[in-house]
VMD Tcl script that draws the C-alpha trace (Angstrom):
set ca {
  {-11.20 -14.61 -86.76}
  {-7.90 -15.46 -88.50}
  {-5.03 -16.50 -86.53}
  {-3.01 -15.19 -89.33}
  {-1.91 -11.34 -90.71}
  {-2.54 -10.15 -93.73}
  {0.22 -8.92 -95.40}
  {-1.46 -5.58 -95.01}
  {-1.84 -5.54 -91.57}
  {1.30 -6.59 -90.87}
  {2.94 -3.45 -92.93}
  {0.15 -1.25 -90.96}
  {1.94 -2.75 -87.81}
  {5.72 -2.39 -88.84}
  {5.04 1.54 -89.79}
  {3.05 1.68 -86.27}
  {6.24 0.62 -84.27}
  {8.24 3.07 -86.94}
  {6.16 5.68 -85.81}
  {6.41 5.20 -82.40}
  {10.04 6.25 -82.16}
  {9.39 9.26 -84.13}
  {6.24 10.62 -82.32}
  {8.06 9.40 -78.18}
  {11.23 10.86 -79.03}
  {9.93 13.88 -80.37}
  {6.86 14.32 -77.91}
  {4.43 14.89 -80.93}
  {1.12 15.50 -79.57}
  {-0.37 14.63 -82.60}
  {1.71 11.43 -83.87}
  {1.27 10.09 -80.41}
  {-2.75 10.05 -80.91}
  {-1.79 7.95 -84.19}
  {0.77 5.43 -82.02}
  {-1.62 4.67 -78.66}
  {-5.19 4.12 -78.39}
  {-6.72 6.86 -76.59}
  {-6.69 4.44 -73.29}
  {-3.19 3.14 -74.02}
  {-0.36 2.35 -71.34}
  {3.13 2.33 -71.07}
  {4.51 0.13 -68.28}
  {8.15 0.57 -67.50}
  {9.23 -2.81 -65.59}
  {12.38 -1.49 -63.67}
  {10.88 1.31 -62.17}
  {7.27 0.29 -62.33}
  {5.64 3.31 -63.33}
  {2.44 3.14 -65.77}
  {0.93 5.60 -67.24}
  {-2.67 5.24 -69.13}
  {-4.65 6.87 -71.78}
  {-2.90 9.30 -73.86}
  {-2.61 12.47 -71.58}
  {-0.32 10.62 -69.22}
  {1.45 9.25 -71.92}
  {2.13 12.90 -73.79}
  {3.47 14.08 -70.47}
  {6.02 11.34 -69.92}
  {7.28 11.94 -73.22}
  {7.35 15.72 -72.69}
  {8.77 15.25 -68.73}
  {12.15 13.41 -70.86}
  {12.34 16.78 -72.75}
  {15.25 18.08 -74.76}
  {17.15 14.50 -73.84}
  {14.72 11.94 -74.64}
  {16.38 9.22 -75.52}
  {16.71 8.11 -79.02}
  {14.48 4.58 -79.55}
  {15.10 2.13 -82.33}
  {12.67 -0.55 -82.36}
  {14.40 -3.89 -83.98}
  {13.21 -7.71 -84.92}
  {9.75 -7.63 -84.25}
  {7.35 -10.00 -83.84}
  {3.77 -10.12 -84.31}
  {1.61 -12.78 -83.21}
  {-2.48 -12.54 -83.89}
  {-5.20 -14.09 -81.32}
  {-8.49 -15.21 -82.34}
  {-10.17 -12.43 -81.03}
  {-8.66 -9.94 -83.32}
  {-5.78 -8.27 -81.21}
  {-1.89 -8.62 -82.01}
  {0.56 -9.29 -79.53}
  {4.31 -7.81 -80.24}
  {7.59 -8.54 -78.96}
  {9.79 -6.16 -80.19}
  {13.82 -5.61 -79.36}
  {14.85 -2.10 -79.08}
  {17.89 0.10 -78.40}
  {18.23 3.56 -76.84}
  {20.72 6.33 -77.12}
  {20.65 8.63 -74.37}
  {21.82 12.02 -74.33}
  {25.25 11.26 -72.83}
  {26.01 8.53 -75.42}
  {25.38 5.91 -73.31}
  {23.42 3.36 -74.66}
  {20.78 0.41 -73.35}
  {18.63 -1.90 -74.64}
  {15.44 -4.51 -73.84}
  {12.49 -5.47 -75.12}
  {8.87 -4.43 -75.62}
  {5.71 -6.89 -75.12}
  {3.21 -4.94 -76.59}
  {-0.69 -5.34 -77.17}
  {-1.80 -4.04 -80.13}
  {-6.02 -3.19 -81.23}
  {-7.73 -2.18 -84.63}
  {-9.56 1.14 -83.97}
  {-11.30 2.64 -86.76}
  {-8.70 4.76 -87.59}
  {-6.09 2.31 -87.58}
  {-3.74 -0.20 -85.48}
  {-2.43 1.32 -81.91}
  {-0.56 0.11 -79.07}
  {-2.98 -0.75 -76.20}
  {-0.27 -1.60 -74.22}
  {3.19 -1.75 -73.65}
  {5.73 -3.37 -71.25}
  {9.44 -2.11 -71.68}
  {11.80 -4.04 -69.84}
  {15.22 -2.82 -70.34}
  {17.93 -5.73 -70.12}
  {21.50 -3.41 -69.75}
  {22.43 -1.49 -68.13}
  {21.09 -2.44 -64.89}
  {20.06 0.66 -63.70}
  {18.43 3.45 -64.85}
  {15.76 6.06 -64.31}
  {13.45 4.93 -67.47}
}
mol new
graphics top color blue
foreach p $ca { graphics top sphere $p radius 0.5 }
foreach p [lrange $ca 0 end-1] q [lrange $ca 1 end] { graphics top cylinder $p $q radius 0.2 }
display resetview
C-alpha cells in the first residue's frame, strides 16, 4: 500500500477532524458515529481517563453538557503507513465556558471503514494551562 494520500483522502480526513468539533461540542449522537469507529478511544493524557467504543465516548461528550468546551482543531498533519492507517498530529485550541482558554495537541490514529475515515484513536495532551479537569 501507498505511503502517500490521495488528494481525496486527504480532504476526507481534513472534513473528518472538521467534524469532530462539531459532533464533541455538540454531543451529536449521530455525527459522533460518523467521527469514531465504533471501537474508537479518546485518551486524555493529564488526567488519564480513556474511554472506548462509541457509547463511552457519547457519554463523555454529554457528561461536559451545556459547557463543553469549544474545540478548534488547527495545522494538521497526516502521515500514511504501509498498512493502510493514517496517523495525525493535530494542534487544537479550546474555549471554555468561562472564557478561559487552553490548548495542546492531538496524536490521532485514523482507519478506512466502509463507510468512511474515523478516528481509532486519540491522545489529547493539553500543553496550557497546567491544570485542568479535561
Amino acid at each position: 500500500m501507498s505511503t502517500e494520500l490521495s488528494p481525496t483522502d486527504a480532504e476526507q480526513l481534513r472534513q473528518l477532524l472538521a467534524r469532530f468539533s462539531h459532533a464533541f461540542d455538540n454531543a451529536d449522537d449521530e455525527a459522533l458515529g460518523t467521527v469514531f469507529a465504533a471501537d474508537g478511544v479518546i485518551e486524555l493524557a493529564r488526567t488519564g481517563a480513556v474511554f472506548t467504543g462509541l457509547a463511552e465516548i457519547r457519554a463523555f461528550a454529554k457528561e461536559l453538557g451545556a459547557e463543553s468546551p469549544d474545540h478548534q482543531t488547527l495545522d494538521s498533519v497526516l502521515t500514511p503507513d504501509p498498512d493502510g492507517t493514517v496517523h495525525g498530529r493535530s494542534r487544537y485550541l479550546v474555549l471554555l465556558a468561562d472564557g478561559a482558554v487552553h490548548n495542546g495537541e492531538y496524536h490521532d490514529r485514523y482507519v478506512r471503514t466502509p463507510d468512511g475515515w474515523r478516528i481509532a484513536h486519540r491522545r489529547s495532551v493539553p500543553r496550557y494551562p497546567l491544570a485542568r479537569r479535561h
